[in-house]
N, CA, C and O atoms as CSV, one atom per row, in Angstrom:
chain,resi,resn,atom,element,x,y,z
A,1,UNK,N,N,138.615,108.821,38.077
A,1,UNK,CA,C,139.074,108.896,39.447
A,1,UNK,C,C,138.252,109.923,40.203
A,1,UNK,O,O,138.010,110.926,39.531
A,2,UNK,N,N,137.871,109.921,41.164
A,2,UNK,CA,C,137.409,110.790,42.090
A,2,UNK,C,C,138.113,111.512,42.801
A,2,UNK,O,O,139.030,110.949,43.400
A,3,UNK,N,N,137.864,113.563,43.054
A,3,UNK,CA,C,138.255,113.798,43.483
A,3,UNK,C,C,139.541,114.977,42.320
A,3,UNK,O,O,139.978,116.121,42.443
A,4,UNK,N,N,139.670,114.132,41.531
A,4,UNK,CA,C,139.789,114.683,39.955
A,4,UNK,C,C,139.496,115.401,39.422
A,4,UNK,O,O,138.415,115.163,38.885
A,5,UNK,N,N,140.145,116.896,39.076
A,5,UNK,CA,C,139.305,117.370,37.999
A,5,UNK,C,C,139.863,117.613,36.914
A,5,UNK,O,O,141.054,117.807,37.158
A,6,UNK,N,N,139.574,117.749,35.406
A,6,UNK,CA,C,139.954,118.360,34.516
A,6,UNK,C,C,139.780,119.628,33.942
A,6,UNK,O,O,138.772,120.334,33.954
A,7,UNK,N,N,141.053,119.869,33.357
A,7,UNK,CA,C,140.147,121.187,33.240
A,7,UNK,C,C,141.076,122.730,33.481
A,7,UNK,O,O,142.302,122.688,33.575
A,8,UNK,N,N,140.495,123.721,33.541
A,8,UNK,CA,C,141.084,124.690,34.260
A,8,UNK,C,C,140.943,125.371,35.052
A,8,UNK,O,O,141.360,126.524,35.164
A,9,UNK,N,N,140.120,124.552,35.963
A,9,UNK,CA,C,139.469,124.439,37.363
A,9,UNK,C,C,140.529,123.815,38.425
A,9,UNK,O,O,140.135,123.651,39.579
A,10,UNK,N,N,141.900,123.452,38.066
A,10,UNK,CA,C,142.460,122.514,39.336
A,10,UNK,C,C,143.163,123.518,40.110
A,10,UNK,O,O,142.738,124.671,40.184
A,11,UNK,N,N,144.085,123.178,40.615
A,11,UNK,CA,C,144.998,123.799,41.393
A,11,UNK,C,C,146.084,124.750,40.919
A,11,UNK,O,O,146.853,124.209,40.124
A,12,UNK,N,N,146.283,125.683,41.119
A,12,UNK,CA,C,147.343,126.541,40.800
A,12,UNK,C,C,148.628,127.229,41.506
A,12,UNK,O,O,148.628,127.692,42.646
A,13,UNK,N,N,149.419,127.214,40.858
A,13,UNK,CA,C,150.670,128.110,42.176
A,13,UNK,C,C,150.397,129.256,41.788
A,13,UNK,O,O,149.870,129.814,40.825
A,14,UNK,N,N,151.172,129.644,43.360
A,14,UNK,CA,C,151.089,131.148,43.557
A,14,UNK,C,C,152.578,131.510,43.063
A,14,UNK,O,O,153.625,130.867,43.139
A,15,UNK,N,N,152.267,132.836,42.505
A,15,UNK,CA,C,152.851,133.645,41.208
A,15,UNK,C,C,154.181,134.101,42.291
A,15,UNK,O,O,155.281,133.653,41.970
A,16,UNK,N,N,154.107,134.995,43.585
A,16,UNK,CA,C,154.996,135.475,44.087
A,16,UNK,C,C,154.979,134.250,45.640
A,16,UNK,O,O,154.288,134.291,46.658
A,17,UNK,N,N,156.050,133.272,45.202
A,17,UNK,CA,C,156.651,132.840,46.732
A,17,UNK,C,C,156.705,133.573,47.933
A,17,UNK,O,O,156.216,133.264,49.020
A,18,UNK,N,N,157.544,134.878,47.533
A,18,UNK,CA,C,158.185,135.118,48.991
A,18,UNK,C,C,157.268,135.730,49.634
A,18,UNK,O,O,157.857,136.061,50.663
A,19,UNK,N,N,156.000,136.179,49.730
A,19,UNK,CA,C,154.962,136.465,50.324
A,19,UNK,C,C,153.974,135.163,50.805
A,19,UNK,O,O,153.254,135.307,51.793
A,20,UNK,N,N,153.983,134.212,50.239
A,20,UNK,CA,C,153.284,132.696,50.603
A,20,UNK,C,C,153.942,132.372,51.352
A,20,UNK,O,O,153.464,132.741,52.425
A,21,UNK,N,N,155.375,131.552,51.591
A,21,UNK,CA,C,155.972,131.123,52.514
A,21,UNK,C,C,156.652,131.748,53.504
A,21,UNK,O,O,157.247,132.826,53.468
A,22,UNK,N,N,156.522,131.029,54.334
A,22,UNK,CA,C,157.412,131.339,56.329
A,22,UNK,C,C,158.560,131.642,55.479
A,22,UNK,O,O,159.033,130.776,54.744
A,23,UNK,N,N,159.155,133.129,55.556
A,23,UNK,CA,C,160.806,133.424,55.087
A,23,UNK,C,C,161.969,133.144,56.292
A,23,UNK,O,O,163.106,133.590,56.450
A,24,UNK,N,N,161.346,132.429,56.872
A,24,UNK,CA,C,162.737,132.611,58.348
A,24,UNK,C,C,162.882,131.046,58.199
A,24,UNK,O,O,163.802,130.670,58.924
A,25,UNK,N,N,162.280,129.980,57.497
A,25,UNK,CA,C,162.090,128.787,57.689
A,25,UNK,C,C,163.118,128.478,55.958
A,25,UNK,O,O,162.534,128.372,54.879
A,26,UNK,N,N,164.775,128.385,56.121
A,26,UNK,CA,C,165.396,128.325,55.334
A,26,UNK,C,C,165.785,127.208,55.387
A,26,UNK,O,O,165.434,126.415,56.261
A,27,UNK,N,N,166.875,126.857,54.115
A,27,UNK,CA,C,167.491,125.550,54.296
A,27,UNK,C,C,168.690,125.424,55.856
A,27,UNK,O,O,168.750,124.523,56.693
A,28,UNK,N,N,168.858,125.690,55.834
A,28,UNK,CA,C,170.323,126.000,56.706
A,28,UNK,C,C,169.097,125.774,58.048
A,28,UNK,O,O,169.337,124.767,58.715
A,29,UNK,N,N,167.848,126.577,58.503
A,29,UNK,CA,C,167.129,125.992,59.953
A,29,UNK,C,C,166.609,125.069,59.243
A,29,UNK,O,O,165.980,125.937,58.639
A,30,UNK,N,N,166.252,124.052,58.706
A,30,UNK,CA,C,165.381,123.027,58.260
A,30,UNK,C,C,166.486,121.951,58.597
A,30,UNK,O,O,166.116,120.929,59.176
A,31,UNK,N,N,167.838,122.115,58.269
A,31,UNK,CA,C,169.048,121.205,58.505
A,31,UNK,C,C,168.852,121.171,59.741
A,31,UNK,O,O,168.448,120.116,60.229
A,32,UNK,N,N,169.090,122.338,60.592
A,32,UNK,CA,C,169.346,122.729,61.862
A,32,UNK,C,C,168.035,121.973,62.477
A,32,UNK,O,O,168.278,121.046,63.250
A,33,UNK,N,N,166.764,122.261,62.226
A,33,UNK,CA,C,165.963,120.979,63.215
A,33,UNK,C,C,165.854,119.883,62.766
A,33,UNK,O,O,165.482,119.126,63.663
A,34,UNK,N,N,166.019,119.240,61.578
A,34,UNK,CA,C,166.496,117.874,61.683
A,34,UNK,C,C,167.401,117.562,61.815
A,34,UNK,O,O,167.407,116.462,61.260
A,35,UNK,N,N,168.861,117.833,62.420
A,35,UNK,CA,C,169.372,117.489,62.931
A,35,UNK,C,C,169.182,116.992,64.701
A,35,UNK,O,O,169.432,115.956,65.317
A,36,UNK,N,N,168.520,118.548,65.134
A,36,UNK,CA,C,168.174,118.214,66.412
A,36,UNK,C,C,167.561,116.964,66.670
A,36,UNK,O,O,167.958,116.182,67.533
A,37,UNK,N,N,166.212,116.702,65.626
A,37,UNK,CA,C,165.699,115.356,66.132
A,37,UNK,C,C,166.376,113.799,65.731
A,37,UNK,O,O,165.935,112.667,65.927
A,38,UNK,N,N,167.321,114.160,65.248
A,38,UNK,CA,C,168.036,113.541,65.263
A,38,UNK,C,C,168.652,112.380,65.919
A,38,UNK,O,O,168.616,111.151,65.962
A,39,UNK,N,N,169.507,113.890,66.631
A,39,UNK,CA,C,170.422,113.725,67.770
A,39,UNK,C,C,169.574,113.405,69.121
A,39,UNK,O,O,170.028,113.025,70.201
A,40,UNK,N,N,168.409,113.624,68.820
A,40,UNK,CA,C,167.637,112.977,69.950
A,40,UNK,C,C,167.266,111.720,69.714
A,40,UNK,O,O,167.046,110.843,70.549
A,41,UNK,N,N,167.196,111.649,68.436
A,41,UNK,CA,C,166.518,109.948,68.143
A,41,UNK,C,C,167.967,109.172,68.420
A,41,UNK,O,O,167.975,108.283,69.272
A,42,UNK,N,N,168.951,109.438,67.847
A,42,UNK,CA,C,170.466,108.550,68.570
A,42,UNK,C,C,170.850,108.452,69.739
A,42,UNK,O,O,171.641,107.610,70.164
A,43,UNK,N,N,170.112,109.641,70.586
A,43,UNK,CA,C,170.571,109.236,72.019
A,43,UNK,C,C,169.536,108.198,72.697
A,43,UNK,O,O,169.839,107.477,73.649
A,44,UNK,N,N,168.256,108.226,72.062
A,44,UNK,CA,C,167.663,107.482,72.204
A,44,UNK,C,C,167.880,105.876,71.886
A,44,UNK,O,O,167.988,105.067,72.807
A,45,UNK,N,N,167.917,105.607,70.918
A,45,UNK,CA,C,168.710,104.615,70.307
A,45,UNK,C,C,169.824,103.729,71.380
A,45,UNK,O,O,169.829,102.687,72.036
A,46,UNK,N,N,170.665,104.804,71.096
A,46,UNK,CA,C,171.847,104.059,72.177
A,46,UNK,C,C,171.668,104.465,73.390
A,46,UNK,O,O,172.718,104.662,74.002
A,47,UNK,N,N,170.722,104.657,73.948
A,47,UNK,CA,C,170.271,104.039,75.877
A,47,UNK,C,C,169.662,102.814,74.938
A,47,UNK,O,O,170.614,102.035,74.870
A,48,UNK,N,N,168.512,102.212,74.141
A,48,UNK,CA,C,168.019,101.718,74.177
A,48,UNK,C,C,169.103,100.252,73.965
A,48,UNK,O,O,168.972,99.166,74.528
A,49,UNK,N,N,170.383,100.748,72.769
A,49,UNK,CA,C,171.293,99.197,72.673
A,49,UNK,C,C,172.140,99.541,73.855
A,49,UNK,O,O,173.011,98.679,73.962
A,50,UNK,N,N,172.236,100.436,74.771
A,50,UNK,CA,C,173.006,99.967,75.932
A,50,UNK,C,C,172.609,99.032,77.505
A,50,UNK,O,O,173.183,98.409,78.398
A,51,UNK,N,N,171.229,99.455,77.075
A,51,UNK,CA,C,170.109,98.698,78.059
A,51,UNK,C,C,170.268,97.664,77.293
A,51,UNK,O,O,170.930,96.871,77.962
A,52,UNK,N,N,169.965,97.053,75.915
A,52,UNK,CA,C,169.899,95.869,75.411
A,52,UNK,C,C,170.837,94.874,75.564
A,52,UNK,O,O,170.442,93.756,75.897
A,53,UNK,N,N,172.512,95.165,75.302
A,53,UNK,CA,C,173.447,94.956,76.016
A,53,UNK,C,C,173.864,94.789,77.087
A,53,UNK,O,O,174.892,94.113,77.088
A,54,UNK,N,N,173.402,95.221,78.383
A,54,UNK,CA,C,172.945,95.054,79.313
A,54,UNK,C,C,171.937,93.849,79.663
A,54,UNK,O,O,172.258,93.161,80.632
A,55,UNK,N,N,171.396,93.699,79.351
A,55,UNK,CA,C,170.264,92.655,79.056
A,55,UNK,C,C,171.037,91.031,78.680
A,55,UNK,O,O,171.117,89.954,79.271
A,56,UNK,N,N,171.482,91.541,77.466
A,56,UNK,CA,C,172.373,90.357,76.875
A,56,UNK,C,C,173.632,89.388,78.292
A,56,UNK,O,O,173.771,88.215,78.639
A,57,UNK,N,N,174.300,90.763,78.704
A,57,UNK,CA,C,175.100,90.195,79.614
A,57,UNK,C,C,174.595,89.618,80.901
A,57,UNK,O,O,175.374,89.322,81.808
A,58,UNK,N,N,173.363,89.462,80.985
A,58,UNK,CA,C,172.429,89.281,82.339
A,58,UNK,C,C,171.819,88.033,81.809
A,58,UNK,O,O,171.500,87.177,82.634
A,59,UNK,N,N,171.625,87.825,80.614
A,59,UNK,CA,C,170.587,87.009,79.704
A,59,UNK,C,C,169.319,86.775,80.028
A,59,UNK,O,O,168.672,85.749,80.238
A,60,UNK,N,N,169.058,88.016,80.031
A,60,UNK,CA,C,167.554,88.414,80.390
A,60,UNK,C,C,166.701,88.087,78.797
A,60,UNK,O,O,165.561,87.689,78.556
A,61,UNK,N,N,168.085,88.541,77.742
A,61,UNK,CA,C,167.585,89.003,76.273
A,61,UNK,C,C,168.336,87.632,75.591
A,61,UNK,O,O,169.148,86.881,76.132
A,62,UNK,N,N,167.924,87.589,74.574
A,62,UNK,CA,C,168.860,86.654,73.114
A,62,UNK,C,C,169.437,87.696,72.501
A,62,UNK,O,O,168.852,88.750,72.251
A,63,UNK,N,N,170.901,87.382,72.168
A,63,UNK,CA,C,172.184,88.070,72.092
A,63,UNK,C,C,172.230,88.608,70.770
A,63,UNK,O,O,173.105,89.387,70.391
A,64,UNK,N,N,170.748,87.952,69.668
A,64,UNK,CA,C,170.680,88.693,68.396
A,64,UNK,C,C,169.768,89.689,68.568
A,64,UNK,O,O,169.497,90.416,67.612
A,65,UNK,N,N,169.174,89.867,69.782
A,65,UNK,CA,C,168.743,91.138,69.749
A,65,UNK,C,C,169.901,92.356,69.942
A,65,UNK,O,O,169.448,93.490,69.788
A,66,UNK,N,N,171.134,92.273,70.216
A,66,UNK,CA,C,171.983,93.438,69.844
A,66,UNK,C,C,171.735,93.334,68.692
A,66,UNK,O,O,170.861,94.060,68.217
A,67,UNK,N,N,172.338,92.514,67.978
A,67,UNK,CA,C,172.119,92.735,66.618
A,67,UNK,C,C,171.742,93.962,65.739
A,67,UNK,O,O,172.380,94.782,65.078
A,68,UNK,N,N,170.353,93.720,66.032
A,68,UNK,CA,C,169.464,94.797,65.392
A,68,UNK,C,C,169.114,96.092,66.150
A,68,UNK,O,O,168.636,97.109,65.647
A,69,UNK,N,N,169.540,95.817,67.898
A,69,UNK,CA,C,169.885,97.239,68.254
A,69,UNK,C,C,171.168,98.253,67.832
A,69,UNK,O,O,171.157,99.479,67.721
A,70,UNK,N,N,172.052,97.496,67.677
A,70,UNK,CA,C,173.446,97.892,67.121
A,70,UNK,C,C,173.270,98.269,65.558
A,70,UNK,O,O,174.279,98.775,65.067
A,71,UNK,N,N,172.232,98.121,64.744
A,71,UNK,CA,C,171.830,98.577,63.624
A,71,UNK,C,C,171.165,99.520,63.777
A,71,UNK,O,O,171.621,100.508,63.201
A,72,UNK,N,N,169.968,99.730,64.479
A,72,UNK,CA,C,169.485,100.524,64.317
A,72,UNK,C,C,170.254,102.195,65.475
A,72,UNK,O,O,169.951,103.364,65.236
A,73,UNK,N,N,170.916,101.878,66.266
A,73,UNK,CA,C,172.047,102.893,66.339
A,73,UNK,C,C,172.855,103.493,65.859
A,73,UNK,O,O,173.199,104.660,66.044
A,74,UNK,N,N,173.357,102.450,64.955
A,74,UNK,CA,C,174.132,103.328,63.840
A,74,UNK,C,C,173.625,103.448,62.731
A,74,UNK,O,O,174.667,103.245,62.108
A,75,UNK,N,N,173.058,103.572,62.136
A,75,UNK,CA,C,172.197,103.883,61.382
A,75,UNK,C,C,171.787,105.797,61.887
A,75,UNK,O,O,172.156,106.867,61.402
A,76,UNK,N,N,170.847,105.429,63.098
A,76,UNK,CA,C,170.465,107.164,63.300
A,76,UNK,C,C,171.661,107.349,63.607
A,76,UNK,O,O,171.871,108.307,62.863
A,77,UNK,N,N,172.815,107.146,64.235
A,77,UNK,CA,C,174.107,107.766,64.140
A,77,UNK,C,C,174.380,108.645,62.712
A,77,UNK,O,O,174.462,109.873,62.702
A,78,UNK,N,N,174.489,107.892,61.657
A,78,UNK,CA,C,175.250,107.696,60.540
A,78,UNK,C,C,174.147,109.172,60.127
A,78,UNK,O,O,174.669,110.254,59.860
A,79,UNK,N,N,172.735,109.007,60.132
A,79,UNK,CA,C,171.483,109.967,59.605
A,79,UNK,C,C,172.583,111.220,60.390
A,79,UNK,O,O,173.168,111.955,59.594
A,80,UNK,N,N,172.816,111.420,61.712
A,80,UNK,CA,C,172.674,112.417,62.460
A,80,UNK,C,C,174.502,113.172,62.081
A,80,UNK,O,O,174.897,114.233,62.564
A,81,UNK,N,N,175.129,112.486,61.357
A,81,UNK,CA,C,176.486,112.989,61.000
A,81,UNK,C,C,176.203,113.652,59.848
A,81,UNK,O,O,176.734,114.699,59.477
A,82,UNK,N,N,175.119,112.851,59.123
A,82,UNK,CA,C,174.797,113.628,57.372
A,82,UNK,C,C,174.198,114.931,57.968
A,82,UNK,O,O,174.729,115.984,57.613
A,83,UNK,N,N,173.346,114.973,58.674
A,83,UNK,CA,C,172.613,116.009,58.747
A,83,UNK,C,C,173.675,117.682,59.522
A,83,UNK,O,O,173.646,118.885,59.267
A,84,UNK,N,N,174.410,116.876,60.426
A,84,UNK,CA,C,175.481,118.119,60.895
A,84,UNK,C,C,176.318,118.751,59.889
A,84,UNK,O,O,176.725,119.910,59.823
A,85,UNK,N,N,176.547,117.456,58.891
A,85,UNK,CA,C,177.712,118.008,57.640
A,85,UNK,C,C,176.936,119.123,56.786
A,85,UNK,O,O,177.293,120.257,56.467
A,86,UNK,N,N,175.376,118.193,56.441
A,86,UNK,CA,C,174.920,119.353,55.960
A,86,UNK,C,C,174.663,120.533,56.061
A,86,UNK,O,O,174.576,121.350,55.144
A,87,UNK,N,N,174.481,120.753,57.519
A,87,UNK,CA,C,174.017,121.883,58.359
A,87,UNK,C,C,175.377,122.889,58.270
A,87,UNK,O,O,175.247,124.044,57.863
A,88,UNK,N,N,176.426,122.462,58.600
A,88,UNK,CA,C,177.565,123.160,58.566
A,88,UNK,C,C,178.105,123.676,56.806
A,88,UNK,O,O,178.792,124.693,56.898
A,89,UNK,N,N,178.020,123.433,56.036
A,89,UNK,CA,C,177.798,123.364,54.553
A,89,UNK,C,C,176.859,124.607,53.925
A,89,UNK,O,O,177.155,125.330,52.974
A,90,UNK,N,N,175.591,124.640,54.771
A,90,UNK,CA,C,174.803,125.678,53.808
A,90,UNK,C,C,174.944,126.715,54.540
A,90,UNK,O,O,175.298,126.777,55.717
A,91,UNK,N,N,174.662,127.532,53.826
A,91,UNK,CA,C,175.347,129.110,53.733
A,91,UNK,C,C,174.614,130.272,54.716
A,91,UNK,O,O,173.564,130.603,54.165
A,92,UNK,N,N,174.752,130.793,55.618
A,92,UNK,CA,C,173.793,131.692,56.729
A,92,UNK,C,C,173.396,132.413,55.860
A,92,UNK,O,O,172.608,133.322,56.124
């Protein structure tokens, strides 16, 4: 394979973490901004199946396109409840 090496030439970890990594970048803020984008991707979402719905009742659209807008709303809904539970859960 290329790109490969053998040997004891490859890659190694570093011995002390807490000097390598961002220490302010914990689990508990990592919850905390994916949640945010989240909650932005669901509000997004549902303008997008409320416009679609909208659409439907005008019949601008075919009515199985709710369908799969109404899936994919709840769905990032459903993402954006895991992520608050989690967020509320881990420890400051």
């Amino acid at each position: 394979m290329a790109g490969v090496r053998s040997g004891s030439g490859g890659a190694r970890v570093a011995g002390n973490i807490r000097s390598v990594h961002t220490p302010t970048m914990t689990l508990k803020n990592a919850a905390l901004l994916a949640l945010i984008g989240t909650i932005l991707m669901t509000a997004l979402l549902l303008w997008t199946f409320v416009f679609t719905f909208l659409n439907v009742l005008r019949n601008v659209v075919p009515s199985v396109m709710l369908f799969s807008s109404f899936i994919y709303a709840f769905g990032s809904f459903s993402v954006m409840v895991f992520f608050y539970v989690f967020h509320r859960t881990q420890k400051s």
